[in-house]
FISEBA-229094 format. One record per residue (C-alpha): residue number from 0; x, y, z. Coordinates in nm, 2 decimals. Layout:
// FISEBA-229094
NUM/X/Y/Z
...
//
This chain:
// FISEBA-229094
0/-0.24/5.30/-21.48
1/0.07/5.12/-21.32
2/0.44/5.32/-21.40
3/0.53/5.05/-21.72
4/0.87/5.17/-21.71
5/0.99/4.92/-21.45
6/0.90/4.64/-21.63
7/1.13/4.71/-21.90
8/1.34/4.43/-22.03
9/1.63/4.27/-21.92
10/2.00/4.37/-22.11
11/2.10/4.03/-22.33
12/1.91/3.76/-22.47
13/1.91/3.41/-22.39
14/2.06/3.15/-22.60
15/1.78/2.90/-22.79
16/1.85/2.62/-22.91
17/1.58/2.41/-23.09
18/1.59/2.06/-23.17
19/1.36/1.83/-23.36
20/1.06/1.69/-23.10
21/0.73/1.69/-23.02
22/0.74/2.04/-22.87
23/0.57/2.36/-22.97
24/0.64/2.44/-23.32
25/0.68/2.07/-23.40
26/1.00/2.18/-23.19
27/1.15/2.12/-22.90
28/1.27/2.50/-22.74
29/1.60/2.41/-22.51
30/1.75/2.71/-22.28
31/2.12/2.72/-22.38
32/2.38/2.71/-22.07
33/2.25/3.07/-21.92
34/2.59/3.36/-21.95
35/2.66/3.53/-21.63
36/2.45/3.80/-21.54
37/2.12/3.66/-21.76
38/1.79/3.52/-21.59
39/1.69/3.19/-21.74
40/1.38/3.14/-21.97
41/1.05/3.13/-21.77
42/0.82/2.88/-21.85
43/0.43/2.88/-21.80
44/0.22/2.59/-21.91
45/-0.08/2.60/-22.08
46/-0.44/2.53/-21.94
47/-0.60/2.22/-22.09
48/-0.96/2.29/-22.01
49/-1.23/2.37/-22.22
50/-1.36/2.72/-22.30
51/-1.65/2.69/-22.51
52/-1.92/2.37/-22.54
53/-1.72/2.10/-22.79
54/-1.42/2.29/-22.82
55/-1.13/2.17/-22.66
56/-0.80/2.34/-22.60
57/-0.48/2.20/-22.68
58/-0.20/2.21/-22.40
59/0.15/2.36/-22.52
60/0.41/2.52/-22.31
61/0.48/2.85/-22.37
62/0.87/2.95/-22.38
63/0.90/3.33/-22.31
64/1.27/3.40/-22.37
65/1.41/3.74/-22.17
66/1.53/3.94/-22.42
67/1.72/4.34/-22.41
68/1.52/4.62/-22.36
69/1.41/4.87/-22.66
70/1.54/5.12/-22.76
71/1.51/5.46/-22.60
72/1.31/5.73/-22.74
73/1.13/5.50/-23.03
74/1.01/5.13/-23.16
75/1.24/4.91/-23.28
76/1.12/4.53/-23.31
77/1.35/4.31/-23.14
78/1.47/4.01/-23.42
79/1.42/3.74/-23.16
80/1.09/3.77/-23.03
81/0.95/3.87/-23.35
82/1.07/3.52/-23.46
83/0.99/3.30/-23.13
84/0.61/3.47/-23.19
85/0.63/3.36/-23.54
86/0.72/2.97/-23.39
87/0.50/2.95/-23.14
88/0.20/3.06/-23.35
89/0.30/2.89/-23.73
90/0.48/2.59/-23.59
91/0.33/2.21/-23.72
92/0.12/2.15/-23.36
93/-0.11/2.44/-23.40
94/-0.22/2.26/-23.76
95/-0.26/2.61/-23.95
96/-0.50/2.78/-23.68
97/-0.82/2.74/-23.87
98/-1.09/2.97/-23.79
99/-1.24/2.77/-23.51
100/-1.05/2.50/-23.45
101/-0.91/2.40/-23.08
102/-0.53/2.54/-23.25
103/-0.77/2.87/-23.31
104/-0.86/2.90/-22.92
105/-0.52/2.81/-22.85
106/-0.39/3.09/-23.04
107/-0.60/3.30/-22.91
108/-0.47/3.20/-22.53
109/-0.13/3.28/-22.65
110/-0.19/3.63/-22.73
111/-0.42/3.68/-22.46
112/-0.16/3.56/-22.20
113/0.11/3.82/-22.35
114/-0.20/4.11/-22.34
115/-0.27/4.02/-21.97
116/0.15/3.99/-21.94
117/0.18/4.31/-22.06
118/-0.06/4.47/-21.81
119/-0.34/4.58/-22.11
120/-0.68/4.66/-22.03
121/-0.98/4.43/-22.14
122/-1.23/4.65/-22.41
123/-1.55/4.75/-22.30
124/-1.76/5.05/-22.24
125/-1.56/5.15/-21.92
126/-1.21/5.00/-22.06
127/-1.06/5.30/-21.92
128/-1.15/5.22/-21.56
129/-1.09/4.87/-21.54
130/-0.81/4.66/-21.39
131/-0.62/4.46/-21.57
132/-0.74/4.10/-21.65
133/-0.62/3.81/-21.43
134/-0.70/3.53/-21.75
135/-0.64/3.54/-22.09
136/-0.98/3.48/-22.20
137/-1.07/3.81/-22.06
138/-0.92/3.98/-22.37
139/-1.18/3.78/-22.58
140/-1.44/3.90/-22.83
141/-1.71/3.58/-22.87
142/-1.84/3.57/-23.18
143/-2.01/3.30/-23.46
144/-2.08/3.24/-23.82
145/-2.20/2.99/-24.02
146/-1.86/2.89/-24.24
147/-1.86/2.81/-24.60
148/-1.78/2.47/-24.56
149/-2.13/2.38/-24.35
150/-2.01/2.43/-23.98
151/-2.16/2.67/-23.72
152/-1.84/2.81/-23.60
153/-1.75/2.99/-23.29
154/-1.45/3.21/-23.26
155/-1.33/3.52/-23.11
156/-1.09/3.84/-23.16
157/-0.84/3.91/-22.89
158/-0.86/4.24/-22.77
159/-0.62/4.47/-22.55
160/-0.63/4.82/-22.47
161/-0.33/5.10/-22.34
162/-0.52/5.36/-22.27
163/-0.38/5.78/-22.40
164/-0.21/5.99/-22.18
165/-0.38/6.32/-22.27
166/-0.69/6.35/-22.14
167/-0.79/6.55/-22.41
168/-0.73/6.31/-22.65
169/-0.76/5.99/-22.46
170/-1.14/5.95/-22.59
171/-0.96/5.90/-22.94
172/-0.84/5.58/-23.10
173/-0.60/5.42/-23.29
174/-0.67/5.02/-23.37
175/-0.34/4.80/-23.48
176/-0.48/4.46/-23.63
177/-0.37/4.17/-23.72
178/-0.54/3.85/-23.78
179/-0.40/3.50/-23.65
180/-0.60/3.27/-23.82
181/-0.56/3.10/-24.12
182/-0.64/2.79/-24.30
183/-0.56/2.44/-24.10
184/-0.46/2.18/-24.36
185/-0.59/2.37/-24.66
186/-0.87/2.09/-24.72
187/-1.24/2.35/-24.58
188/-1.18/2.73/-24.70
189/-1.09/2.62/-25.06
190/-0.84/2.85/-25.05
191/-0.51/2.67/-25.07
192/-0.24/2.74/-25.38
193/-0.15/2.38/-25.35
194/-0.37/2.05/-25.47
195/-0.35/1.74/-25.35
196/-0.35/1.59/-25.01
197/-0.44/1.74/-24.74
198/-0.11/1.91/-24.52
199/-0.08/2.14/-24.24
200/-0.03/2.52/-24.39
201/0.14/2.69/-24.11
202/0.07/3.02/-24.20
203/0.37/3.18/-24.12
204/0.43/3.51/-24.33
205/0.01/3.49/-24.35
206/-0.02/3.59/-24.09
207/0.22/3.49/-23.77
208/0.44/3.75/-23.90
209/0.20/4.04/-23.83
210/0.07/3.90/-23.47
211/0.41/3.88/-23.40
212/0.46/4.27/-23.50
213/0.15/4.36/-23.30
214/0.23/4.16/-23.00
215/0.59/4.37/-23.01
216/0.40/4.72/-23.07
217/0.17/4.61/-22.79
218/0.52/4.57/-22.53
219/0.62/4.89/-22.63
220/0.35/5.08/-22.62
221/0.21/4.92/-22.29
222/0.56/5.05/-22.11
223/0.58/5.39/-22.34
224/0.14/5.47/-22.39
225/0.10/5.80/-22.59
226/-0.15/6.07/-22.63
227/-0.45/5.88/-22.80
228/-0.59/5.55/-22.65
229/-0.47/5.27/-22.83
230/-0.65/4.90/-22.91
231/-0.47/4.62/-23.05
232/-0.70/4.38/-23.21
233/-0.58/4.00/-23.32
234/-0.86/3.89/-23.56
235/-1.02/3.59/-23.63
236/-1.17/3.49/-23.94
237/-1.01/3.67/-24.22
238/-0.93/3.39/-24.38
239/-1.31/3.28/-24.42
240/-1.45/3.66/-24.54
241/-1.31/3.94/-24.24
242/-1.58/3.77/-23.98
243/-1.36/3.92/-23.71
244/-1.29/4.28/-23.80
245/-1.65/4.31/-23.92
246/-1.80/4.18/-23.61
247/-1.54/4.39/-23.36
248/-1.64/4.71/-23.59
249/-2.02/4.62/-23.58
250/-2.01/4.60/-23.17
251/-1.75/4.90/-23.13
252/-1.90/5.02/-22.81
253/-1.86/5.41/-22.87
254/-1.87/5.64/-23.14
255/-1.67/5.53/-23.44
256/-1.60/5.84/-23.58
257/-1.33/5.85/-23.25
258/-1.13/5.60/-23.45
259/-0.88/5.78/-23.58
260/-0.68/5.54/-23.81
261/-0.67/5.18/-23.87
262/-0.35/4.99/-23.88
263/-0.33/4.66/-24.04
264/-0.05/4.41/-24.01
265/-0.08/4.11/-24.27
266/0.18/3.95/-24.38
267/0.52/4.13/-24.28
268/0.80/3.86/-24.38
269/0.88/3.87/-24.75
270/1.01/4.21/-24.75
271/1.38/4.08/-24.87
272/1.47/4.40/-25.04
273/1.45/4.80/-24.97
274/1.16/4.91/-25.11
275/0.82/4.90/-24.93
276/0.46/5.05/-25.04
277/0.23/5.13/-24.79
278/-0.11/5.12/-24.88
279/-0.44/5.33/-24.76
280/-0.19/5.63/-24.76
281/-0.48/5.84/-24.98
282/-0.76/5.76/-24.72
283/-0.67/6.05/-24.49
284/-0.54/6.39/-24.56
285/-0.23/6.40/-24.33
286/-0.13/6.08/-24.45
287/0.08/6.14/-24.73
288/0.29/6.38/-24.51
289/0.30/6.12/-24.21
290/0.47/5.90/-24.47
291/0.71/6.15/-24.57
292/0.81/6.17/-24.20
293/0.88/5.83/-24.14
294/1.12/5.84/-24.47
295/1.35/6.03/-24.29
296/1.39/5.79/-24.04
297/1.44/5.42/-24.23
298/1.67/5.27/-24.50
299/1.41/5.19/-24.67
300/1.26/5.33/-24.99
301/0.92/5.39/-24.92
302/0.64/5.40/-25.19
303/0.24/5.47/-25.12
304/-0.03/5.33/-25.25
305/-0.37/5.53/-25.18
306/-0.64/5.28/-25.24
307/-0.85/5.24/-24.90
308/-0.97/4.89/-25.02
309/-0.79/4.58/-25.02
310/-0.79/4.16/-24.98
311/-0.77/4.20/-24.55
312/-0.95/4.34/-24.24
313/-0.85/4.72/-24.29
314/-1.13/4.72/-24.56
315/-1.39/4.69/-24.33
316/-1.27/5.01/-24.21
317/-1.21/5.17/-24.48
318/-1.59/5.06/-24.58
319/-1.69/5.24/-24.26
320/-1.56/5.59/-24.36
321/-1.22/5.51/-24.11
322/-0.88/5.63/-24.26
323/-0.66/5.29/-24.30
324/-0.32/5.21/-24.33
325/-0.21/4.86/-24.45
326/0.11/4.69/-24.42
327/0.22/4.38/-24.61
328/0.48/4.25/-24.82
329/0.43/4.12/-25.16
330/0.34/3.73/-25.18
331/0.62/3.44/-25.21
332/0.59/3.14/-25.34
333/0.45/2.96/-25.01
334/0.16/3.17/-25.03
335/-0.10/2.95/-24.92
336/0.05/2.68/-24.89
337/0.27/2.42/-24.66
338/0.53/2.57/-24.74
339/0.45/2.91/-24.54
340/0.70/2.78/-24.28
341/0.89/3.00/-23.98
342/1.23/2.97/-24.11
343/1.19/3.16/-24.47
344/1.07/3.47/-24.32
345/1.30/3.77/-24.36
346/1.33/3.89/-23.98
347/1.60/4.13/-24.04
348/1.34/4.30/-24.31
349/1.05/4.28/-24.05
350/1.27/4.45/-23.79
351/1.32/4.69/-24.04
352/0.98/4.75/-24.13
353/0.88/4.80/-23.79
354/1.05/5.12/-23.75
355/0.83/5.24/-24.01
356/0.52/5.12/-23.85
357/0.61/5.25/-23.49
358/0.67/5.60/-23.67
359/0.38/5.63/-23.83
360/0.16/5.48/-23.54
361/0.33/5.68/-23.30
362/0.22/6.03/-23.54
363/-0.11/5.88/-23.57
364/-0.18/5.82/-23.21
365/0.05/6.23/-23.08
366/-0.16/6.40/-23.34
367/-0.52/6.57/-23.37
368/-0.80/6.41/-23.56
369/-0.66/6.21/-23.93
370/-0.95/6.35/-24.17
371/-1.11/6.05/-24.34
372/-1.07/6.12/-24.74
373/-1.22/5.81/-25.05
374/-0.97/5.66/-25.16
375/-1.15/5.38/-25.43
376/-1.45/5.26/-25.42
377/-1.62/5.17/-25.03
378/-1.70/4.82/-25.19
379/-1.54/4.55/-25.34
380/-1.48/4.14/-25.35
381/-1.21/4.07/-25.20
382/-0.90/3.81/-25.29
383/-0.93/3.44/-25.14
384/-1.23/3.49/-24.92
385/-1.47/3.30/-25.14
386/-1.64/3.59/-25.37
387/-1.54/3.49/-25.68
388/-1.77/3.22/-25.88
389/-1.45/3.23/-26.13
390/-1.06/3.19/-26.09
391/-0.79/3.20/-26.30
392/-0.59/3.02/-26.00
393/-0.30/3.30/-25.96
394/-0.22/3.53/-25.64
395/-0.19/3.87/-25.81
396/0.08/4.13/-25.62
397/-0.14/4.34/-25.37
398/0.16/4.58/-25.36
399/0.09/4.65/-25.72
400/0.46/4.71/-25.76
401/0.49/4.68/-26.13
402/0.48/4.99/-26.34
403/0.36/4.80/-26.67
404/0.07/4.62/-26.53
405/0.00/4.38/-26.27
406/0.26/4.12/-26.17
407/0.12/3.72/-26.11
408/0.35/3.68/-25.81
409/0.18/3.30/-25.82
410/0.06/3.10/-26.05
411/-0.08/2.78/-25.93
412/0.02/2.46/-26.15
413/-0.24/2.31/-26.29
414/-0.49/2.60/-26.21
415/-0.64/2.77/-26.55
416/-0.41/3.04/-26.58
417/-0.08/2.79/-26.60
418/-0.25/2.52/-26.86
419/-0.29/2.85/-27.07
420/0.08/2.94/-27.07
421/0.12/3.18/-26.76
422/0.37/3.17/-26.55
423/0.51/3.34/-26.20
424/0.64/3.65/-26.23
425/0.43/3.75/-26.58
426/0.32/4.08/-26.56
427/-0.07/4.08/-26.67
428/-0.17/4.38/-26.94
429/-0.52/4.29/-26.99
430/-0.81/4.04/-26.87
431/-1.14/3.96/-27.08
432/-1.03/4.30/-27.27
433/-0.97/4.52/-26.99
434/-0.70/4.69/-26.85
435/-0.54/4.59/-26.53
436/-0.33/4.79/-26.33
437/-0.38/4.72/-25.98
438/-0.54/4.45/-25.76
439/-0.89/4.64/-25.76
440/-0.90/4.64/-26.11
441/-0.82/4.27/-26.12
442/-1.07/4.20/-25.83
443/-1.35/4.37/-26.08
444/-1.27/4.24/-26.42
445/-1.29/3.88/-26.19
446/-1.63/3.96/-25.96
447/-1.79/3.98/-26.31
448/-1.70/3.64/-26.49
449/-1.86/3.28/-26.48
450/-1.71/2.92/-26.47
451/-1.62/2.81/-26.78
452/-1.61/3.11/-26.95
453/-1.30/3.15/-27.20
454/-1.12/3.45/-27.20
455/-0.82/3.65/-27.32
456/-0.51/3.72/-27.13
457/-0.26/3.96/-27.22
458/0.08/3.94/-27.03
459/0.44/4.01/-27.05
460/0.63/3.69/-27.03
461/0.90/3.75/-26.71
462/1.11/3.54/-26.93
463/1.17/3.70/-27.25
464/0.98/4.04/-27.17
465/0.74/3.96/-27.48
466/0.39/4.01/-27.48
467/0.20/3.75/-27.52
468/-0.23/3.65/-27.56
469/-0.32/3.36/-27.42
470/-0.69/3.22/-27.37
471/-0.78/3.09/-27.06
472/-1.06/2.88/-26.94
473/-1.22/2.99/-26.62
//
């Protein structure tokens, strides 16, 4: 491998400016006057050609702004790239990225461009032999599925790899994942919180906000590479059922008992707050202590959570006996929906939380062996990808924050759950008579109930704090 350390980053950060246009982002990105001592923004234009039969690339310009260095001695996101990522990925031209779609490929380019930037290795067999790749699409994982909505789609994962320093634990590996795709203009996966016409869902907290943490681990680690060998993964096709992670685990070319730990990165910008629960933490047995070391290095208050399952990619690895940990803030209100814009994502929270994540990745990937321990059940539906025949049209909190019950972070107007009386913020007790505590219960009570079924609901209004029993019609 190349010495990474002379490509560190330039001291300062260029001014941007950005103005309403037809740009990237539905924006037009401006260089400010450039202060003494400061190189200008580079600027590389995008590749209009086609990569795959019938699917054709769109052409944006990519803005890379040159930004100060990190910190010495440990990972510390840096607020403006995290939220240029964010824009170049969530902004109106790439139409929601849906699993794909030309915006999908383009996506894709963009990541792969900042892999091959960043002097990462393409994954293979002999990854730790190979030179660097001279094109983006040499960081791709082809794959295809036949989508819910009728289509034969192709797709792909991005892959990159910095390969460990110790040789006796090089053969060891930590994945960091984090899907890019999500659900165009809400009208094919069926899964958007918002009726009516279709409109572009940007998909900006779900789920530019953890690419954009991955593609900043992926800098740091590429200049500062540590013990174990370490492969960052931008998956496709969560939104349609995990078609990504479960195709990149299914072709793993060596032995996946050398993974190590899993960490996943989905949705990272509704933190707005101190307190953060990270989930998967009872899925290995150094875990728990891992987490306990990284407390003593953040402002924020962490809690765990030690379920191994959950609605996103790090269940497929948790199904395949792989220790996980999961990162993601609790759902807003433009949860799956147009309203998941750039601008209300809480940057100074995700820089925050990226401390975290760099601490623990970086124990993960210094350590021995994490010992894989169950931590719920190796199976389950999961929330949004289609597996339910019945909805009660509300986003439950996957964070499971609430100590009463579950919290309804969403409830979708005119969805069951609303005409029967619930509301946002109502803290569910029971459903169809049983107890629900945490999103797995709430995912099984669901997995087992039928269209048109009536049920009973029993909640704690946020409102008034009473409890309330309200029958709903699935």
């Amino acid at each position: 491998m190349k010495d990474r350390r002379y490509r560190a980053g330039i001291a300062g950060l260029v001014g941007l400016m950005f103005l309403a246009g037809s740009g990237p982002c539905g924006l037009e990105a401006r260089a400010q006057k450039v202060m003494p001592g400061k190189a200008p923004m580079e600027r590389h234009e995008a590749s209009g050609k086609a990569d795959m039969p019938g699917q054709e690339r769109v052409s944006l310009p990519v803005l890379r702004p040159n930004i100060e260095a990190f910190p010495d001695g440990y990972f510390k996101a840096r607020k403006e790239l995290l939220r240029f990522d964010v824009m170049m990925l969530a902004g109106d031209s790439m139409q929601g990225r849906l699993t794909g779609s030309p915006q999908d490929l383009e996506a894709a380019h963009y990541i792969g461009r900042i892999f091959m930037r960043e002097l990462l290795l393409p994954f293979g067999k002999d990854t730790v032999a190979e030179e660097p790749g001279r094109d983006a699409s040499d960081y791709f994982q082809e794959y295809g599925f036949q989508a819910r909505w009728g289509e034969w789609v192709r797709s792909r994962n991005v892959v990159g790899v910095v390969p460990g320093t110790d040789t006796a634990l090089s053969d060891r590996f930590v994945v960091v994942g984090a899907h890019f795709d999500h659900i165009g203009w809400g009208d094919k996966t069926g899964t958007s919180m918002r009726a009516g016409e279709p409109a572009i869902h940007n998909g900006a907290d779900d789920n530019a906000s953890g690419v954009a943490m991955l593609l900043e681990l992926a800098r740091y680690y590429s200049r500062n590479p540590i013990r174990k060998t370490l492969v960052f993964v931008a998956f496709s096709g969560e939104e349609v059922g995990m078609t990504g992670s479960s195709f990149f685990l299914k072709e793993f070319p060596f032995d996946r008992k050398r993974i190590d730990a899993m960490f996943n990165l989905d949705m990272l910008g509704g933190l707005h707050g101190d307190r953060f629960r990270i989930n998967g933490v009872g899925t290995s047995a150094e875990a728990m202590d891992m987490v306990k070391e990284a407390q003593q290095h953040t402002r924020l208050k962490l809690e765990v959570s030690a379920n191994g399952y959950g609605p996103s990619d790090h269940a497929v690895f948790y199904a395949a006996g792989i220790p996980v940990f999961f990162f993601c803030t609790s759902p807003t209100a433009t949860y799956h929906t147009p309203d998941d814009d750039p601008g209300t994502l809480d940057y100074e929270g995700m820089v925050a939380l990226s401390e975290v994540i760099g601490n623990l990745l970086g124990q993960a990937g210094n350590s021995g062996p994490l010992h894989f321990r169950q931590a719920g059940p190796p199976e389950q539906p999961s929330m949004g990808k289609g597996k339910f025949k019945a909805t009660l049209g509300l986003m439950p909190d996957i964070n499971n924050s609430s100590e009463k019950g579950l919290a309804a972070m969403i409830v979708v107007e005119g969805k069951p759950a609303y005409r029967a009386g619930l509301r946002s913020g109502d803290i569910l007790l029971k459903v169809a008579g049983r107890k629900v505590s945490s999103i797995e219960d709430y995912m099984e009570v669901l997995s087992g109930l039928e269209p048109g079924t009536e049920i009973v609901v029993q909640a704690i209004r946020k409102r008034d704090g009473k409890k309330v029993k309200l029958t709903v019609r699935l």
